[in-house]
N, C-alpha and C positions, 0 to 999 in steps of 0.2 A: 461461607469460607472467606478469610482473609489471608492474605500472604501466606497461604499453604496452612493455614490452620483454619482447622474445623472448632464450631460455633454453638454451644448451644445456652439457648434461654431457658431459667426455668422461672415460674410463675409461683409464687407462693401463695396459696389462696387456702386457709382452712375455714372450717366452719361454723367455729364459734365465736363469732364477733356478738360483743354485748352491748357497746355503745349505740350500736346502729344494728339490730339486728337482719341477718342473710345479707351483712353489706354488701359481699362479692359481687352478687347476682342479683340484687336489689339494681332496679331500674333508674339510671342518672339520666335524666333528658329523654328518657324510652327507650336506652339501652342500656343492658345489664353492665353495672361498674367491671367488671371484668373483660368485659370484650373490650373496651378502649385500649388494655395496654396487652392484649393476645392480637388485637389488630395492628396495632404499633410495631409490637415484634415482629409478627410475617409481614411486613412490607419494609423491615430493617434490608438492603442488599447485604451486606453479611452474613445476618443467623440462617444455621442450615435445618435446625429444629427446635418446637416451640413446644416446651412439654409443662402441662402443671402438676404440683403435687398437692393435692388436698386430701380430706378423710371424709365430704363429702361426695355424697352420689351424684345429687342437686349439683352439685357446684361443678363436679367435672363431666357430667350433659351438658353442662353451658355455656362449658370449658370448650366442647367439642364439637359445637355448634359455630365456634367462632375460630376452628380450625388449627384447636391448639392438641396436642397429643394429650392423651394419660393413660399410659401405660402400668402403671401400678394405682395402687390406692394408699396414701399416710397412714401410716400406724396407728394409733389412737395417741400410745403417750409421746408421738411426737407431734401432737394436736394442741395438747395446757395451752393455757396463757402465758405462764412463765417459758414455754420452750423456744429457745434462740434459732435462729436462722440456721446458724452452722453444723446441728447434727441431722437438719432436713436437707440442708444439701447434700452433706454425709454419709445418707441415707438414699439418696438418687441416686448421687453416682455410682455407690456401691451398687444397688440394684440394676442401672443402665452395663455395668460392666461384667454381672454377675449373669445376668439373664441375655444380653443382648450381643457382650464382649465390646459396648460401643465405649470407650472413652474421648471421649470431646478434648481438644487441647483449650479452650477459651469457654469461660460459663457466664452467663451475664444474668444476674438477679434483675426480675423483672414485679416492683410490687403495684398489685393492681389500684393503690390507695393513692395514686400519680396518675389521674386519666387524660393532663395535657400535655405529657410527652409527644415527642414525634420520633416515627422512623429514625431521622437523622441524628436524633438525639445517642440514641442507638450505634450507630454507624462512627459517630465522629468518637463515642466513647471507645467502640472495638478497635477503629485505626489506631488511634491512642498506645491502647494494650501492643498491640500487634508490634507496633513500632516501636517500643521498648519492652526488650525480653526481658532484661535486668530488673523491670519493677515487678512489683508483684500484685499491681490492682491498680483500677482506678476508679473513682470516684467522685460525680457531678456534687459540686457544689456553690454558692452563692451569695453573693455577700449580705449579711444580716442586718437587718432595722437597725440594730443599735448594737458598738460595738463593746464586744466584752470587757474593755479596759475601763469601761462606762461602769459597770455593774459590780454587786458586789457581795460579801455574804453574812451572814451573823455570827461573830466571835463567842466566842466562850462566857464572855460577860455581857454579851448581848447584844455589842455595842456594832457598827457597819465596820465591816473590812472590806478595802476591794480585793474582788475577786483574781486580779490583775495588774502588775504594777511594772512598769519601767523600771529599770536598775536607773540608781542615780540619779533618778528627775523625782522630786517630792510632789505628791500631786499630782500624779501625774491623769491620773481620773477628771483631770478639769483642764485638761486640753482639749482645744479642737478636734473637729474628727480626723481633719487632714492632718495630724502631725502624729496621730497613732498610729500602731503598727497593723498594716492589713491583717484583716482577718477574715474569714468564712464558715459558711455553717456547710453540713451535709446539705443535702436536700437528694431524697431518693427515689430521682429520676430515674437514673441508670448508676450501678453497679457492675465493674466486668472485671475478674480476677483469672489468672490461671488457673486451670485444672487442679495443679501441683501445689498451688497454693492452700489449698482447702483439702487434697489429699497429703501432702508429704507436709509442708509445714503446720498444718492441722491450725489453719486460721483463715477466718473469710475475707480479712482484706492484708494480710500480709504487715510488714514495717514501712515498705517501699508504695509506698500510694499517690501515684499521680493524681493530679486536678485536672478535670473537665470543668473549667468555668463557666457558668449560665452568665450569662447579663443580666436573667429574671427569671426567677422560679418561682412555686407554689407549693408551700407546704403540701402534703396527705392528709389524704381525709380521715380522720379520727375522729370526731364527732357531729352529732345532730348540726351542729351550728358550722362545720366545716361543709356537710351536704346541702346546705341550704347556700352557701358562701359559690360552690362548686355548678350550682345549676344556675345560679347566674352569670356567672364567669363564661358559661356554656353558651347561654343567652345571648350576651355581649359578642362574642365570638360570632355565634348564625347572623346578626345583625351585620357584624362588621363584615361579613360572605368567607369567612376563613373557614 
C-alpha cells in the first residue's frame, strides 16, 4: 500500500511461447525466468499482492513456489499470440472483483521477460503513480541506441524518407545527436496504471503517461539470442557480487 492505496501486481505468464519454448519456467542461470520478476515484486514495499495469470498448470506451480498467488486459471482464448494485454487484465479484475469483491486502487504489469528489474524499480514507479492522481499510468522508459530522427522509412516510390523531421530545419536527419529533440523507448520494466484506467477508460495506459526514466535498461527476452545475451549479463553481475 501506498498513500492509502492498495497495490496489486499482476504477472502475465502464458504458456505458449514459440521462440523459446516453456520460456516462463525455463531455467535462466538455475532459476526458472519467472521467479526473477515474482521475487522482485514481493520484496517491492508497496505491492500488497502478487497474482499471475496464465492458462498453464506448469506455470502457475511455479508461479507458486516463488510465492506469487493464482487464483483463477486464463481462459484459453485469452492465451493466442495475437491476445493483448488489456483484455487479461480485464479479465483479472473482473474476476478478483467478482469472486473476491477485492478491487485494487493501483495495478502494476509485471512482465516476466525483464529478469533485471529490482524491488525499487517497482517502488519508485508506484510513488510516481501515487503522487499524481491526475495521470493516468506510468511507464519506465529509456533512452535508445539510436535516435528516431536518425531513422527512416520507405516511400511509395521506394525511395528513404525520414521517419522524423524537424519543422523548418532541412535535413534535419544529419544533425548531431545533441541538437535533436529527446527521445525514449518503452522498456517494460515496470508498468503501473490505475485501477480505473483499465476499467472505466478501458485502456492500459491511459493519454496521461508519466516517465520513469531508467539511466540503463535491457530489452526482454524474446528470443534464443536474447537468452544467451541474458545469462551472461547474469554472469557479469555474480562476478561483480551484485
Amino acid at each position: 500500500m501506498v498513500n492509502h492505496y492498495s497495490v496489486l501486481a499482476l504477472v502475465l505468464a502464458r504458456g505458449g511461447s514459440k521462440r523459446i519454448p516453456n520460456k516462463n519456467i525455463k531455467p535462466l542461470d538455475g532459476k526458472p525466468l519467472i521467479g526473477y520478476s515474482i521475487e522482485a515484486a514481493k520484496g517491492s514495499k508497496y505491492i500488497d499482492r502478487v497474482i499471475t495469470s496464465t492458462d498453464s498448470a506448469e506455470i502457475a506451480e511455479v508461479a507458486k513456489q516463488f510465492g506469487s498467488e493464482v487464483p483463477f486459471m486464463r481462459p484459453d482464448e485469452l492465451a493466442a499470440d495475437s491476445v493483448t494485454d488489456f483484455p487479461v487484465f480485464e479479465h483479472a479484475l473482473a474476476w478478483l472483483k467478482e469472486h473476491e469483491g477485492y478491487e485494487p486502487d493501483i495495478v502494476v504489469q509485471v512482465r516476466p521477460t525483464s529478469p533485471l528489474r529490482s524491488a525499487e524499480d517497482f517502488d519508485k514507479a508506484i510513488a510516481l503513480l501515487a503522487e499524481h492522481p491526475e495521470a493516468d499510468s506510468v511507464r519506465t522508459v529509456a533512452e535508445p541506441e539510436q535516435s528516431p530522427y536518425k531513422m527512416y522509412k520507405v516511400g511509395d516510390d521506394r525511395f528513404l524518407e525520414p521517419l522524423l523531421t524537424i519543422p523548418g530545419v532541412p535535413e534535419s536527419f544529419n544533425l548531431p545527436g545533441q541538437k535533436l529533440p529527446k527521445a525514449y523507448k518503452h522498456v517494460g520494466y515496470v508498468d503501473v496504471m490505475w485501477r480505473k484506467t483499465i476499467v472505466e477508460k478501458k485502456k492500459m495506459t491511459g493519454d496521461k503517461i508519466l516517465p520513469l526514466i531508467l539511466p540503463h535498461a535491457e530489452s526482454g527476452i524474446n528470443t534464443p539470442e536474447d537468452w544467451e545475451y541474458y545469462e551472461y549479463l547474469l554472469q557479469v553481475r555474480k562476478n561483480l557480487g551484485k
